[in-house]
C-alpha positions as CSV (number, residue, x, y, z in Angstrom):
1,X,-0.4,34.9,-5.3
2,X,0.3,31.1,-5.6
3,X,-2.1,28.4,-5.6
4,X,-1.8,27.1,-2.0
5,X,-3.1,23.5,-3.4
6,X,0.3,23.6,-5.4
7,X,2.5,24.4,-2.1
8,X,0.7,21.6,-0.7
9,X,2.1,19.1,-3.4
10,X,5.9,20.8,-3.5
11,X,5.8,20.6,0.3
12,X,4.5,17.3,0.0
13,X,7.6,15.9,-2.1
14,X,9.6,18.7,-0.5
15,X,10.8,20.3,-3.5
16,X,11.9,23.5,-4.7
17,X,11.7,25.5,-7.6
18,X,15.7,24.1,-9.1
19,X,14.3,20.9,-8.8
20,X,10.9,21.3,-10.5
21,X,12.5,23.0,-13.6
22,X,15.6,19.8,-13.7
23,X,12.4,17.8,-13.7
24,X,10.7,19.7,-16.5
25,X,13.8,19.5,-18.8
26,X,14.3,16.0,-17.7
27,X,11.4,14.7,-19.4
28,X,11.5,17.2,-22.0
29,X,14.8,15.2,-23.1
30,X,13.0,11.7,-22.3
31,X,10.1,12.3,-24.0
32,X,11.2,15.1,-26.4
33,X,8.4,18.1,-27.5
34,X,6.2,16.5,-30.0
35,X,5.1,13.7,-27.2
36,X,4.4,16.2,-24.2
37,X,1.6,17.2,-25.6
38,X,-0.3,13.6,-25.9
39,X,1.0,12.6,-22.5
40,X,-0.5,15.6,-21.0
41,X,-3.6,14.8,-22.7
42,X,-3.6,11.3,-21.2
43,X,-2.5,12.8,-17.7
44,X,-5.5,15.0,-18.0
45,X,-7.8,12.2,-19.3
46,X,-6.8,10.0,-16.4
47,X,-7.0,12.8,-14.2
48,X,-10.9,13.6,-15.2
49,X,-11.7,10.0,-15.4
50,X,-10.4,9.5,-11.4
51,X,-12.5,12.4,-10.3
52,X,-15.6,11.2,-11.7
53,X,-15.2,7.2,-10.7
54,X,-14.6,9.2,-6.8
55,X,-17.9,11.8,-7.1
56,X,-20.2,8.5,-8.3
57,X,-18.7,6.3,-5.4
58,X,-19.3,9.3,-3.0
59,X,-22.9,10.1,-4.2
60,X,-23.5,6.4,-3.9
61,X,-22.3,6.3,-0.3
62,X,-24.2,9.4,0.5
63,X,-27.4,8.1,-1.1
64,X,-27.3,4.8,0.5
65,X,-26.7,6.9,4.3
66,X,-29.9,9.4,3.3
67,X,-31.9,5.9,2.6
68,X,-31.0,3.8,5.9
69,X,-31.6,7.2,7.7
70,X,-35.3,7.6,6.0
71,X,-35.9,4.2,6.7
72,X,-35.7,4.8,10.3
73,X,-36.9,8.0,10.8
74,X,-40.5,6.2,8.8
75,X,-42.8,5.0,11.5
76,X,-43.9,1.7,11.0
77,X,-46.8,1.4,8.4
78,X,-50.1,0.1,9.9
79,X,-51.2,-3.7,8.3
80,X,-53.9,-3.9,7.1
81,X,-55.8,-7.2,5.8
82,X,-55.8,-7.6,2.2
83,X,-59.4,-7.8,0.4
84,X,-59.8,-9.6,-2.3
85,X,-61.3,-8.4,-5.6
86,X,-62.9,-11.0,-6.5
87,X,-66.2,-12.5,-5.0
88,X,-65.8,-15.8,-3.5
89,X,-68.4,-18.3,-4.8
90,X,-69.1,-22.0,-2.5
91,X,-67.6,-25.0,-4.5
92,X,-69.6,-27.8,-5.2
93,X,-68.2,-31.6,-5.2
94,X,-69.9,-33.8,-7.5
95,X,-71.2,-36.6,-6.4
96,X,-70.9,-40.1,-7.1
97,X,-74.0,-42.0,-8.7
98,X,-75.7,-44.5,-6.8
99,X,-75.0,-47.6,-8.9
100,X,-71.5,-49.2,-8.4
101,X,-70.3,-52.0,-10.5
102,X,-69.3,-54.8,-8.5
């Protein structure tokens, strides 16, 4: 049974089977044997690299949507005055003497 993934791409282009394999020889002649292999290799590189840089942008979306929707669904936290640690002791001003230089 075929893939239906790769009908979906030949449809896509709307190719047949002739045309795939004059495609195939094509770049065998451009390219010639010994390079296939490397530009497959970079193909599948870019390939891998596309699909991860797309999953991290769609978990980042997702877990920016969970966040706004917890922040709504939290009811609104209480305030509360804050109390200070440390004991609060009166200031005194010194005074000025009594004699002044005139």
């Amino acid at each position: 049974m075929v893939n239906p993934a790769i009908n979906v791409m030949f449809g896509l282009f709307n190719l047949g089977g002739g045309e795939i394999i004059l495609i195939l020889a094509l770049v065998l002649i451009l390219f010639g044997a010994k390079k296939l292999p490397e530009l497959a290799k970079g193909l599948g590189t870019g390939i891998k690299e596309f699909k991860k840089a797309t999953r991290e942008v769609t978990d980042e979306v997702s877990n920016a949507m969970d966040e706004t929707s917890q922040q709504r669904r939290l009811p609104p936290t209480p305030s509360t005055p804050v109390q200070s640690t440390q004991t609060e002791q009166p200031q005194t001003v010194p005074q000025s003497s009594p004699t002044s230089k005139a």
